[in-house]
C-alpha positions as CSV (number, residue, x, y, z in Angstrom):
1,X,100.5,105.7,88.6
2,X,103.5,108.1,88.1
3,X,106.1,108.3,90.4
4,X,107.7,111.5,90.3
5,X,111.6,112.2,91.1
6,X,112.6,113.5,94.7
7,X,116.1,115.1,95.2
8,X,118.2,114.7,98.0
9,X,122.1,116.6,98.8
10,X,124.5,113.7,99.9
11,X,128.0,112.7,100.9
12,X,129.8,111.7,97.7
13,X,129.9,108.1,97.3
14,X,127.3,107.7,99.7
15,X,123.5,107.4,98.3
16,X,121.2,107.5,100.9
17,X,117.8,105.7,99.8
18,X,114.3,107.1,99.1
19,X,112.0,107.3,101.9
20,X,109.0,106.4,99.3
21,X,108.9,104.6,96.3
22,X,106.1,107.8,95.2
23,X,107.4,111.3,95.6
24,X,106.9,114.9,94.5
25,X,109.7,118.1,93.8
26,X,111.7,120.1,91.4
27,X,114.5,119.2,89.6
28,X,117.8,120.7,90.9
29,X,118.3,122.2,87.3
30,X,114.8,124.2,87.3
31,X,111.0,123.6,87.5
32,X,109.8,119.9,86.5
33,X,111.0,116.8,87.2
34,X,111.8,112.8,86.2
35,X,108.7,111.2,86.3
36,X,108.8,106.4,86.0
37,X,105.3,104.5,86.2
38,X,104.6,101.3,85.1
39,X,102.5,99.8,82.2
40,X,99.8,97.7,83.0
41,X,99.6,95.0,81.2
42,X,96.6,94.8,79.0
43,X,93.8,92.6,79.5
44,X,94.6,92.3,83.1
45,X,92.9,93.3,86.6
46,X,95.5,94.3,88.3
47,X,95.0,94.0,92.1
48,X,96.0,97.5,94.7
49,X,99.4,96.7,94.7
50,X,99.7,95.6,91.0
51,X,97.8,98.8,89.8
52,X,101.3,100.7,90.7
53,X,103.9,98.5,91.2
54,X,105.6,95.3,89.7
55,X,103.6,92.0,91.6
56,X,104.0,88.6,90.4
57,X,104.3,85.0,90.4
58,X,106.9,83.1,89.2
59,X,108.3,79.8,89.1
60,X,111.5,78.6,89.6
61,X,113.4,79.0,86.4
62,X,110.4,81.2,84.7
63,X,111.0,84.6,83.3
64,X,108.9,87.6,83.0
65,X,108.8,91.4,81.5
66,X,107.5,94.6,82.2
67,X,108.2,97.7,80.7
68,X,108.5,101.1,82.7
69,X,107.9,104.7,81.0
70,X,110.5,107.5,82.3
71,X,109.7,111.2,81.3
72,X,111.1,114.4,81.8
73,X,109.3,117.6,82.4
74,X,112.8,119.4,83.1
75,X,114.0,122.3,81.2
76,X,117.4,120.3,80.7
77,X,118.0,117.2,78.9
78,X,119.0,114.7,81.4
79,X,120.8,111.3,81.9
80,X,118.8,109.1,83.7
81,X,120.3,106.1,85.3
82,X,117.7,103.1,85.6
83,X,118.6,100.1,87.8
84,X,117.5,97.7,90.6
85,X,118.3,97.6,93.8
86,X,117.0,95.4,96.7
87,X,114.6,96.3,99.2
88,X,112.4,94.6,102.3
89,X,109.7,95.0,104.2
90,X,110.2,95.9,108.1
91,X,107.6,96.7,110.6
92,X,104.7,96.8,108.2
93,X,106.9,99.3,105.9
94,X,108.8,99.1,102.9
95,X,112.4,99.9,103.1
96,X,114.7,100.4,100.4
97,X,118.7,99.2,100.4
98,X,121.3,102.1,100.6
99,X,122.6,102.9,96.9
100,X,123.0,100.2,94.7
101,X,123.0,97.3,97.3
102,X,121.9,93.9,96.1
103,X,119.4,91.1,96.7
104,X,117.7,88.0,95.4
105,X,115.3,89.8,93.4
106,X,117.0,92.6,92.2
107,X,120.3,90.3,91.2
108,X,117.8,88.9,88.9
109,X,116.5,91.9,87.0
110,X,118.1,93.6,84.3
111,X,117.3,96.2,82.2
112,X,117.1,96.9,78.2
113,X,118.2,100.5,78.9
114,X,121.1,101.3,82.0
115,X,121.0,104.7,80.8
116,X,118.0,106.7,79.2
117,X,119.0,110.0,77.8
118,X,116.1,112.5,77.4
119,X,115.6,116.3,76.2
120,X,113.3,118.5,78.2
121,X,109.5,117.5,77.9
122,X,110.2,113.9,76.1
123,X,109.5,110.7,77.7
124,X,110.7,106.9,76.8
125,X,110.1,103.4,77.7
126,X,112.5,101.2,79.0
127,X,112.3,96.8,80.3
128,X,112.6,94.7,82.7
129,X,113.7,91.6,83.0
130,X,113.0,88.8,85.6
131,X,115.1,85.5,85.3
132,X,114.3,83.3,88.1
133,X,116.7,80.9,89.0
134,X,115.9,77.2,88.5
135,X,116.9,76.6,92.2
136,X,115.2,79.6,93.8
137,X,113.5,78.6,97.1
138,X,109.5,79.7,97.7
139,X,108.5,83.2,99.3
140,X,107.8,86.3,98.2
141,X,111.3,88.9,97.5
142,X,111.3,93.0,97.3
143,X,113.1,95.1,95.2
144,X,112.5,98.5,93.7
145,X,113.6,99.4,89.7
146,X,115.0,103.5,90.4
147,X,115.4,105.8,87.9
148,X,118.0,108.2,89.3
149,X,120.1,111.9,87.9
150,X,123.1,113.1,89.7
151,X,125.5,115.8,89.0
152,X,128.8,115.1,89.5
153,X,130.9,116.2,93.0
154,X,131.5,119.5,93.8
155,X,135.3,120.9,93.1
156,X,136.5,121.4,97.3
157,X,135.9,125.3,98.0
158,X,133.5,125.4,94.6
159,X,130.8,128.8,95.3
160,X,128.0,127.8,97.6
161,X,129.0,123.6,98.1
162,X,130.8,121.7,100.2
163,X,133.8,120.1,99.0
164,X,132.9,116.2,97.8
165,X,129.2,116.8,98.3
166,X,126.8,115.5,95.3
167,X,123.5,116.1,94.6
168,X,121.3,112.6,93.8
169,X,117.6,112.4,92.7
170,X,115.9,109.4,92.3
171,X,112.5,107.8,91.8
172,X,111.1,104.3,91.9
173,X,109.0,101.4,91.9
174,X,108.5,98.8,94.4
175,X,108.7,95.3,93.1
176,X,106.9,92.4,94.6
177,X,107.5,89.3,93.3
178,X,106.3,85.6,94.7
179,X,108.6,82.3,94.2
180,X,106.3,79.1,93.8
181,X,104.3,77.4,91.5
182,X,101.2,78.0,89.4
183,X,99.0,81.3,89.9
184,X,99.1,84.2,91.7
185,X,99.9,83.4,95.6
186,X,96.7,83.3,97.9
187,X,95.5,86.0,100.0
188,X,94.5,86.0,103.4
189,X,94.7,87.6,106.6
190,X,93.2,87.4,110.2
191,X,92.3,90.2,113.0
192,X,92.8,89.3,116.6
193,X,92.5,91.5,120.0
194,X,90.2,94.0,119.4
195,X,90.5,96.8,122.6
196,X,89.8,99.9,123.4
197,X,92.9,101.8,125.0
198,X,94.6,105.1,125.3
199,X,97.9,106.6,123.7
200,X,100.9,108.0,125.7
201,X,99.2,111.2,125.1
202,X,95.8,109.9,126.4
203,X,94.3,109.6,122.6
204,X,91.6,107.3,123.1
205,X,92.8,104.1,120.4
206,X,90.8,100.8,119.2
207,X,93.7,98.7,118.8
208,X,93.8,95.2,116.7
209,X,96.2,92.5,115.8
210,X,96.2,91.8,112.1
211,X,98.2,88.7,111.1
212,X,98.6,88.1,107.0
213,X,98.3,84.2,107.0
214,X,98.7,84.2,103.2
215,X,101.0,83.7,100.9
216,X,101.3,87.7,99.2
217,X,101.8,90.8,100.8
218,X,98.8,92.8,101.8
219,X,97.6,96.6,101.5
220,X,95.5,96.9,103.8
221,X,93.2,99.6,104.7
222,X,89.6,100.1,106.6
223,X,88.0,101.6,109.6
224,X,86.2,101.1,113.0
225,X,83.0,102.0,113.6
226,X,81.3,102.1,117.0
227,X,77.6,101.8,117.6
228,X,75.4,100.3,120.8
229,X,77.2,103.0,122.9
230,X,75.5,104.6,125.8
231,X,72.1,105.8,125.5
232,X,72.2,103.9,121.8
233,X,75.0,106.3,120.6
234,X,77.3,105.3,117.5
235,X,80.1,107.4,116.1
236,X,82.5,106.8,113.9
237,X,83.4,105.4,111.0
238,X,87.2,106.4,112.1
239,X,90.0,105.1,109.7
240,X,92.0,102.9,110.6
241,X,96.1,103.0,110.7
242,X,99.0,100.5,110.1
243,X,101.7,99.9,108.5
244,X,101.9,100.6,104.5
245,X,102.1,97.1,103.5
246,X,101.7,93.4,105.7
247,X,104.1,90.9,104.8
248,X,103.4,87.0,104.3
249,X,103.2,85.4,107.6
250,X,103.8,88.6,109.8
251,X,101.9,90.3,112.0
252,X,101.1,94.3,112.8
253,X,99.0,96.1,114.9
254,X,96.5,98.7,113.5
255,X,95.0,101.5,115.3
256,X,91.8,103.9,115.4
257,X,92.1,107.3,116.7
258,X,88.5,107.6,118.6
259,X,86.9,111.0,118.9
260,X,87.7,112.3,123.4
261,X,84.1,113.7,123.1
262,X,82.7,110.3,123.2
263,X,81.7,108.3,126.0
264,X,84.0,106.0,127.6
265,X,81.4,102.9,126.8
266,X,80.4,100.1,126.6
267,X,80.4,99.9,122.8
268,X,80.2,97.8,120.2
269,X,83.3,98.1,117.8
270,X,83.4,96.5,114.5
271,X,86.8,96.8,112.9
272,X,86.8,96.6,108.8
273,X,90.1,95.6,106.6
274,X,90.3,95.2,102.9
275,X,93.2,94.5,100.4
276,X,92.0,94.0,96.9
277,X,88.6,91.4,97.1
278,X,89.8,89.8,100.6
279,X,87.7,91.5,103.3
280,X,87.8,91.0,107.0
281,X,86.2,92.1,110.2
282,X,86.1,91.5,113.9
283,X,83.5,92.8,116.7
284,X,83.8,93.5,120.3
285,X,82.5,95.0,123.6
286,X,85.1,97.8,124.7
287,X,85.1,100.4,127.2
288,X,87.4,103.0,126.8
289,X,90.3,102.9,129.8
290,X,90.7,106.2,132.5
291,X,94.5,106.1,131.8
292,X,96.7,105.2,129.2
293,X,96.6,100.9,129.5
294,X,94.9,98.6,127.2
295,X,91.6,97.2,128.3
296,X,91.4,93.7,126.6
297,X,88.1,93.2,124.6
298,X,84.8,92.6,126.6
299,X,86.7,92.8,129.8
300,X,85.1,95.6,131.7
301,X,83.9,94.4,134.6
302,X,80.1,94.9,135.5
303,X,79.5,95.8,139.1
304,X,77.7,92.4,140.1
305,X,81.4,91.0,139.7
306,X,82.9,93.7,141.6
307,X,80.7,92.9,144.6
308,X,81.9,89.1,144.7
309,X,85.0,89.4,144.8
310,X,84.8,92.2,147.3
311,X,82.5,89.8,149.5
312,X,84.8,86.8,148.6
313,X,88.0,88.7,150.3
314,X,86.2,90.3,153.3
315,X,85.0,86.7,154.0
316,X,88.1,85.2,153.6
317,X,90.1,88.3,156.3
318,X,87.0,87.2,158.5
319,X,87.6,83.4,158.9
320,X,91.2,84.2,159.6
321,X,90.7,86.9,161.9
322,X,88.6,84.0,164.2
323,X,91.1,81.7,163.5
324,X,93.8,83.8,164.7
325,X,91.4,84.9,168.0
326,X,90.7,81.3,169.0
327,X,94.6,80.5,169.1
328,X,95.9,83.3,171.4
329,X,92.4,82.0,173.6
330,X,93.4,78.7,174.1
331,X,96.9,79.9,174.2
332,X,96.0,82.1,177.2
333,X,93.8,79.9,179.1
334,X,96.6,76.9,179.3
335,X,98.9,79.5,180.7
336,X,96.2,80.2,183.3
337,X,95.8,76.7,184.1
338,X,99.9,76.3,185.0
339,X,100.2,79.4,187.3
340,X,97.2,79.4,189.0
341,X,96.5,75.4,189.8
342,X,98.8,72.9,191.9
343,X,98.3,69.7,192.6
344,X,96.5,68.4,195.3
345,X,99.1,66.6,197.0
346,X,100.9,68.9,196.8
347,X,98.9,71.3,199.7
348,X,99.4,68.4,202.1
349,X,103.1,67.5,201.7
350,X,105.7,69.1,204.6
351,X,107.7,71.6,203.7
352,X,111.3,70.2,202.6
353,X,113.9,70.8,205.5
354,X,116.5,73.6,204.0
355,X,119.3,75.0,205.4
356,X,118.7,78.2,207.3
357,X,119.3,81.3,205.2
358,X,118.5,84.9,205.7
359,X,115.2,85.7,204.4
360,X,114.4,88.5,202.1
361,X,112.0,90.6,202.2
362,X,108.4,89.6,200.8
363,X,108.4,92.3,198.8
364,X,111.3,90.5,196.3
365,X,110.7,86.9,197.2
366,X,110.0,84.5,194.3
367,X,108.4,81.1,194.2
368,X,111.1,78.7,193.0
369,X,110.4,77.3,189.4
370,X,110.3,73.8,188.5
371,X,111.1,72.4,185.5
372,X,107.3,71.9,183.5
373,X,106.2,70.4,180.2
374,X,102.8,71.0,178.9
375,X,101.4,68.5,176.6
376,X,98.0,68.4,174.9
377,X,96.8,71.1,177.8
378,X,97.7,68.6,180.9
379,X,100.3,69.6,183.3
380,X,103.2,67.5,184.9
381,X,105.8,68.3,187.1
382,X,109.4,66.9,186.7
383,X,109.8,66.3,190.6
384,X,106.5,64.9,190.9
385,X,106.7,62.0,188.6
């Protein structure tokens, strides 16, 4: 595949990176543009990333080449400046270093060719070198080989540019390259939590886990389909969405947009990922959330379970409702029992001689209290003991 140049206006001094290592546009000079793909090697199956960019194996202290063609389809000759520069993979994308910035992989590539001059409509090839160091540790390392044209910075006050601006257009391809020994790294990945849920924007998703548990990077790609729905719908198959590329030992999500005309469920979702010959699936029971949360796979629940847990709770307020009633009964009944009983003896006893004191009226006369202790229901008085 042939990765055509994309130009970009920039700070002098300051290159700002490629948002893709593929890219379409004019040259700043006039129609056309610098064009780099790579050479397959023949007699080889390359794999999906292979087909377009530099993958490999390599062993500490082995060496390898490739060779890159670079045209122009310009109405000017051009310069072209051909390099390495380093490069990584974040949230399931590639990202490319700022400028000429370094790494592992790209501190050991060199090229035949730094510089390829070429007239308008003429193309040339140009390699690559790949030294691995004898002491280079396993893993896989990113870079990207960019074939790049600039025009020099503008004069201050120049017609129609900003002083110190320069204009920089540049092209490239990713490099992937795996550290360890014999053959090509394995391949494998895993899916995990398949659900049905909604976006922000209430987009009705199937959302998975995908998790690359081998040892090369992944490009995945694949689609849900749903079938078993209501009334022995299906719809579907709807692609699926992640992240361009799946590094070794990471892990993305990968989404489904669903179609809102669908019923909510149950349904049976089969989720389908490939990347190269290493195919995966996964299957679950969803039901499409009201609002925008994730409904975990197969956890809808039926209305049988709603009922026992309802019955469970009201159950469980009834026994302490009684509990609480039988308390304030016997609470109220000992309370009873001390006001309104005293003891025999008591009746028969002669009043206690007391000095003589004006009386006051019945009305606001009050029994004098004595001192009581009620144990275990029984009643005692302090004098009488």
């Amino acid at each position: 595949m042939r990765h055509r140049l994309f130009a970009f206006v920039l700070l002098a001094g300051i290159v700002f990176p490629a948002s893709s290592a593929f890219a379409s546009g004019q040259h700043a000079g006039g129609v056309g543009s610098i064009g780099i793909r790579l050479i397959a090697l023949p007699g080889k199956t390359p794999g999906p990333l292979a087909r377009s960019y530099v993958v490999d194996q390599l062993a500490p202290g082995a060496s390898v080449t490739r060779t890159v063609e670079i045209d122009n389809t310009t109405p000017a000759t051009a310069d072209i400046s051909v390099y390495p520069a380093g490069a990584s993979i974040v949230k399931g994308n590639f990202s490319f270093a700022s400028g000429t910035d370094q790494d592992e992989l790209s501190s050991w590539t060199s090229l035949s060719n730094a510089v390829v001059r070429l007239a308008p409509g003429t193309e040339a090839t140009d390699t690559l070198t790949i030294k691995v160091p004898a002491n280079a540790s396993s893993g896989e390392r990113y870079a990207v080989l960019w074939a790049q044209v600039s025009s020099p910075p503008a004069t201050a006050g120049g017609p129609g540019t900003a002083g110190g601006v320069e204009e920089v257009n540049r092209v490239g391809v990713r490099m992937y390259v795996s550290i360890g020994p014999g053959g090509a790294p394995p391949s494998n990945f895993a899916i995990s939590s398949l659900a049905a849920g909604r976006s922000s924007t209430g987009t009705r998703l199937v959302v998975a886990t995908v998790d690359n548990t081998g040892q090369s990077t992944l490009d995945l790609s694949g689609n849900v389909a749903l079938s078993r729905g209501p009334g022995g719908l299906r719809g579907g198959p709807f692609a699926a969405t992640l992240g361009a590329v799946l590094a070794p030992h990471t892990s993305e999500l990968v989404t489904a947009r669903i179609d809102s005309s669908l019923p909510r469920g149950p349904w049976r979702a089969e989720l389908s990922l490939a990347s190269g010959r290493t195919q995966r699936s996964a299957i679950a029971t969803i039901t499409f959330p009201r609002d925008a949360a994730v409904a975990p796979a197969g956890s809808h629940l039926r209305t049988p379970e709603i009922i026992l847990v309802l019955a469970l709770l009201l159950i469980a307020g009834l026994v302490l409702f009684f509990v609480l009633l039988g308390r304030r009964s016997r609470r109220r009944g000992v309370h009873a029992a001390v006001h309104g009983r005293r003891s025999p003896s008591s009746r028969h006893r002669p009043p206690a001689a007391v000095p003589s004191t004006p009386r006051a009226p019945d009305s606001v006369r009050r029994p004098l209290s004595r001192a009581r202790m009620v144990l275990n229901g029984t009643r005692s008085h302090g004098v009488d003991r």
